[in-house]
C-alpha positions, 0 to 999 in steps of 0.5 A, a space after each residue: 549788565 553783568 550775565 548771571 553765573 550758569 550754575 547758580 542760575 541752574 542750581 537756584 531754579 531747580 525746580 522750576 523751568 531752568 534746566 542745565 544739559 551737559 555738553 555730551 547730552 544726547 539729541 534725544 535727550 534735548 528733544 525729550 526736554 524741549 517737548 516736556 517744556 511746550 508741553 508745559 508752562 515753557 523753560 529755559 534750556 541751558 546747554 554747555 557747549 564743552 568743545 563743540 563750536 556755538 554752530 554745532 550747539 545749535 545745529 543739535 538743538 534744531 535736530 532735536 527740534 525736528 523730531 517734534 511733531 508738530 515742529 515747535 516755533 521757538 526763538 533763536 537760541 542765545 550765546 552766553 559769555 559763559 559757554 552755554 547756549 541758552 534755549 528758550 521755549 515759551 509758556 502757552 505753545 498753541 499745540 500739544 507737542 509729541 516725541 516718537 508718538 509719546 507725549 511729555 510735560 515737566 513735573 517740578 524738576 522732572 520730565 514724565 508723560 502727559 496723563 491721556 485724559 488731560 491730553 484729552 481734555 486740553 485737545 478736545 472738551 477745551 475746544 467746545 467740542 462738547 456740550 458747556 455743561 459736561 465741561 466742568 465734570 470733565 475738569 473735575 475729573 482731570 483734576 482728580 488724576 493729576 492728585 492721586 484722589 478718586 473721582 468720587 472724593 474730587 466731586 464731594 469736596 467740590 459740588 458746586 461744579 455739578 450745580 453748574 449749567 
C-alpha cells in the first residue's frame, strides 16, 4: 500500500485532527501542539524532518512530551518514507494535560485555552464528586460558554435538563 503524500494529508485535514510542523519548529511549539491534541479528541502530528536525522526528530518530540504535566503516554512515533515523523496522540487520554501551568485544547484548525469551567467540569462535577441532580445544570451551563450564549438563553431553549432528578 503506497504512503499518502504529506501535504495533500495536511492540506485535506486542515481543519481537524492533522497538523504539519516544519523542521524548524520549536520544542515549545511541539509541546503546545501535543497538549491541545490529549486535550482534545487526540491527532496526528506530522513533523518534517529537513536535515535532522529521524533520532533527533524523535528525541525533540520526547522533550516536548517531558514538559507535559502529566507525562502523556503516546505511541512510537512512525518514519514516513517521506521525511516526516508521524505523531500519533490518541482520543480519550485518561487526564487533563497541562504546559507551564496552562491548559490548551484544539479548536478546528487552531490551538486556544481550555475555558476553566470546562476544566472544572470534566475533572470534578464528571467524577460523582457532586450531587446527580446538579450534574446537568452544570452541563448546561458549560455548554452555554463554549457557544457565546448566556446561561439564561441556554436554560430556556433546553428546561428539560432542569426537570431532570
Amino acid at each position: 500500500m503506497d504512503e499518502p503524500n504529506v501535504e495533500q494529508l495536511a492540506e485535506e485535514n486542515a481543519d481537524s485532527r492533522v497538523k504539519l510542523l516544519t523542521a524548524d519548529c520549536t520544542v515549545s511549539d511541539l509541546a503546545e501542539l501535543l497538549v491541545a491534541m490529549a486535550n482534545g479528541d487526540g491527532g496526528t502530528l506530522l513533523l518534517e524532518l529537513g536535515t535532522a536525522t529521524l533520532e533527533d526528530a524523535a528525541d525533540r518530540v520526547n522533550q516536548a512530551a517531558l514538559r507535559i504535566e502529566p507525562i502523556p503516554v503516546l505511541p512510537l512515533p512512525v518514519a514516513l518514507d517521506q521525511g516526516v515523523l508521524l505523531v500519533t496522540v490518541p482520543e480519550g487520554l485518561p487526564h487533563v494535560f497541562a504546559l507551564d501551568g496552562r491548559y490548551l485544547t484544539r479548536d478546528g484548525n487552531k490551538t486556544r485555552a481550555l475555558n476553566p469551567m470546562l476544566y472544572w467540569y470534566n475533572v470534578v462535577a464528571s467524577s460523582n464528586a457532586i450531587t446527580p441532580g446538579l450534574q446537568p445544570m452544570l452541563a448546561c451551563y458549560c455548554s452555554a460558554l463554549t457557544r457565546n450564549v448566556t446561561f439564561g438563553e441556554r436554560l430556556s431553549r433546553r428546561p428539560a435538563l432542569l426537570a431532570r432528578r
